[in-house]
C-alpha positions in Angstrom: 0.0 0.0 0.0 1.4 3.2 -1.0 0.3 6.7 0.7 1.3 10.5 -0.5 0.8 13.0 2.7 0.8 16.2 1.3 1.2 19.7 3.2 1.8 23.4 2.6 -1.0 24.8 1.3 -2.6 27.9 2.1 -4.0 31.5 0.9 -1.4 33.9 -0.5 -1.8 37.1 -2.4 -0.5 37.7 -5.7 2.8 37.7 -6.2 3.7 35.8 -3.1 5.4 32.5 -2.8 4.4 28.9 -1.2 6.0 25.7 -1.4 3.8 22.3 -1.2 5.5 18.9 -0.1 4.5 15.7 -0.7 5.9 12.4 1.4 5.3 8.8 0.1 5.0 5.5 2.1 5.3 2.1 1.1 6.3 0.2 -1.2 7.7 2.3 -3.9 10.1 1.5 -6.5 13.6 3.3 -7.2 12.4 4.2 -10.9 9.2 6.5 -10.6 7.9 9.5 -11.3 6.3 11.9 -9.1 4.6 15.6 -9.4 2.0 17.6 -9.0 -1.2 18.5 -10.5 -4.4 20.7 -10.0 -7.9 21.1 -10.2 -9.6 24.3 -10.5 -13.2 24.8 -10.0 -15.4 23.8 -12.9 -12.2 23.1 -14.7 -10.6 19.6 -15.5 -7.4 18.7 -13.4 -4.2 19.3 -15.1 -0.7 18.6 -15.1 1.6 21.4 -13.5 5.5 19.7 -12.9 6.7 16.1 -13.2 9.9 14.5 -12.2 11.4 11.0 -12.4 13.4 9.7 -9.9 17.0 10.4 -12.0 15.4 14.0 -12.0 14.0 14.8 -15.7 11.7 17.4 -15.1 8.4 18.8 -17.3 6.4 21.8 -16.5 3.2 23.3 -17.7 4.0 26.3 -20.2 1.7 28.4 -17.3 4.0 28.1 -14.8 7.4 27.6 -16.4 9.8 30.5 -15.0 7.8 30.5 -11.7 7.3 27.2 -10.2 10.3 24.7 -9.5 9.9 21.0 -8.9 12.0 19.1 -7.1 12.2 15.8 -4.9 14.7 13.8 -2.0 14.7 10.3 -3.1 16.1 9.0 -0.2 12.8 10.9 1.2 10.6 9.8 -1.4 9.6 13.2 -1.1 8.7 15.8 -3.6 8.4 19.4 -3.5 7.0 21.8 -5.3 8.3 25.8 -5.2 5.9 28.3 -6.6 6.5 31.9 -6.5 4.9 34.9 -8.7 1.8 33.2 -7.7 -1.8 34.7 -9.7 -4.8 34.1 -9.1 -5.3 31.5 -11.8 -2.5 29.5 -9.8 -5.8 28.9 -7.3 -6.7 25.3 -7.5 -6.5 22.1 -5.2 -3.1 20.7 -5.7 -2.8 17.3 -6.1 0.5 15.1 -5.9 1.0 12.3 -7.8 2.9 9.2 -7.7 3.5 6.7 -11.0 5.1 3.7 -9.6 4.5 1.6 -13.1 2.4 -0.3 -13.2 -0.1 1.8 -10.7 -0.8 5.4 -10.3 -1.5 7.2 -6.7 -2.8 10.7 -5.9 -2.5 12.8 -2.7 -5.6 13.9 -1.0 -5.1 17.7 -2.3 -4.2 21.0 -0.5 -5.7 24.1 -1.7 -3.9 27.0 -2.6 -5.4 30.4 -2.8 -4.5 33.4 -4.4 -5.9 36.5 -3.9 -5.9 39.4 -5.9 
């Protein structure tokens, strides 16, 4: 059984900075790929940064420049840096674990950004 504890969210105005964590359990390989994602309201969830365990990273063209993505193997923990926040940036976060063959998602932690 594998288990993503994720923390850091929070409400932020524009142009401020917050950093989400993400912490998995259990039985997870050495090759993966973990990240982040995000719902907004009404909208379908998207990607926002991936990176695999030798540390290959992919962003989202909205928050390339802004957000940084990183991760402590020996942690199996990975972060997520976000500063210029906007309000579009408001959404639940959701972290994300591909340990091939299965997929496993984070509760969420919503981040707010106000105007």
């Amino acid at each position: 059984q594998v288990q993503l504890v994720e923390s850091g969210g929070g409400l932020v105005q524009a142009g401020g900075s917050l950093r989400l964590s993400c912490a998995a359990s259990g039985s997870i390989f050495s090759i993966n790929v973990m990240g982040w994602y995000r719902q907004a309201p009404g909208k379908q969830r998207e990607l926002v940064a991936v990176i695999s365990s030798p540390g290959s990273t992919n962003y989202a063209d909205s928050v390339k420049g802004r957000f940084t993505i990183s991760r402590d193997n020996a942690k199996n923990t990975v972060y997520l840096q976000m500063n210029s926040l906007k309000p579009e940036d408001t959404a639940v976060y959701y972290c994300y674990l591909r340990n091939t063959p299965w997929n496993y998602w984070g509760q969420g932690t919503q981040v707010t950004v106000s105007s």
